[in-house]
N, C-alpha and C positions, 0 to 999 in steps of 0.2 A: 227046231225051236219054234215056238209059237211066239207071232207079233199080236199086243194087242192095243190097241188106239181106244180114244174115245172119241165122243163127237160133244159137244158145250150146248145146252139146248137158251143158254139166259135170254138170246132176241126173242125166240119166241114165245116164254115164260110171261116177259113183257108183255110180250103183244098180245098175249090172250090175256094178260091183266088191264089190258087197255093203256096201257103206258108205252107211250111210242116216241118219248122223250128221254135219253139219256138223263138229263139234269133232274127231272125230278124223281130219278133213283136218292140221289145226293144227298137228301134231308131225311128221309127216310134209314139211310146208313148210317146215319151221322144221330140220329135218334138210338140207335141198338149198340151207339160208340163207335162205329167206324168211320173214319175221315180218310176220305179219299179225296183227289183235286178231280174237277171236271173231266180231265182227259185221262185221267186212270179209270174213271166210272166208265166212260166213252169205252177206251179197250177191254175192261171185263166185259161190258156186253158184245160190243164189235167183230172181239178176237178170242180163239182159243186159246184159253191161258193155259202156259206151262207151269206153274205153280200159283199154287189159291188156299190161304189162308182159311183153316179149318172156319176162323172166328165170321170169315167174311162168307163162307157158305151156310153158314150156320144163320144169319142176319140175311140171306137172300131166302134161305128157306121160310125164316117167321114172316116178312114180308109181303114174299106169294104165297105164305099156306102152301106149303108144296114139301117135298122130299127130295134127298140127292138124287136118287131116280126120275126126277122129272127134269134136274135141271145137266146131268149127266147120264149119257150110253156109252156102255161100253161095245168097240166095234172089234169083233176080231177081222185083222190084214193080214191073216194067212200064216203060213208059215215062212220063214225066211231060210234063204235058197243062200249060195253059194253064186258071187260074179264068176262067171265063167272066162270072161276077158272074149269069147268070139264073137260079140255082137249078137244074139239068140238066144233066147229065154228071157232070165231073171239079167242076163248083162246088155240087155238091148238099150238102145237109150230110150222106147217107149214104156220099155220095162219100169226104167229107174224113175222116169219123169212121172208115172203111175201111182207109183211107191213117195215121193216128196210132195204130191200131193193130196194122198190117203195121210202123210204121217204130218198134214198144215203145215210143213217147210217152208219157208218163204225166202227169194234169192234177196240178198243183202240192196238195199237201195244204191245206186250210183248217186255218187255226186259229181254234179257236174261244175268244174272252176271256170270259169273266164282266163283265157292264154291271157300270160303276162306281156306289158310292150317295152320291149327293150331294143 
């Protein structure tokens, strides 16, 4: 089975539009009808979004003058192996760690509490 990823290109879409501010994405989306809060604008460009709104790539494309192709690639990540469980190959842990970050996995934040005093 073939894996295929993509890669988000929107920072640098930006940046070759000379916009190197988040926030004045904002008003410009908010003009084509999209409202988004400050820090949803923040993570579409920051982060690789797992789902994207036809209506909101459609409003990044009139913005830059641009195409899906400029603001998405598609990568192929190979073909996907079988864990073998002995530590070698595709079941190494350099393997895996390879793989969750070719597929922008990201490990859950910890939170850290303050012990209670009792």
């Amino acid at each position: 089975m073939k894996v295929i990823g993509y890669e988000w290109k929107l920072r640098q879409v930006t940046a070759a539009a000379g916009m190197f501010s988040t926030t004045k994405l904002i008003p410009e989306l908010e003009a084509r009808g999209i409202h988004l809060s400050a820090s949803q604008v923040y993570r579409l460009a920051a982060e690789k979004p797992e789902r994207l709104s036809l209506h909101v790539l459609a409003a990044l494309m009139d913005i830059f003058g641009c195409t899906a192709n400029d603001l998405i690639t598609r990568v192929d990540l190979g073909a996907a192996t079988a864990r073998t469980g002995t530590g070698t190959d595709a079941g190494s842990p350099e393997a895996s760690a390879d793989a969750l970050r070719a597929s922008g996995a990201r490990p859950k934040r910890a939170r850290i509490v303050p012990p209670s005093d009792e």
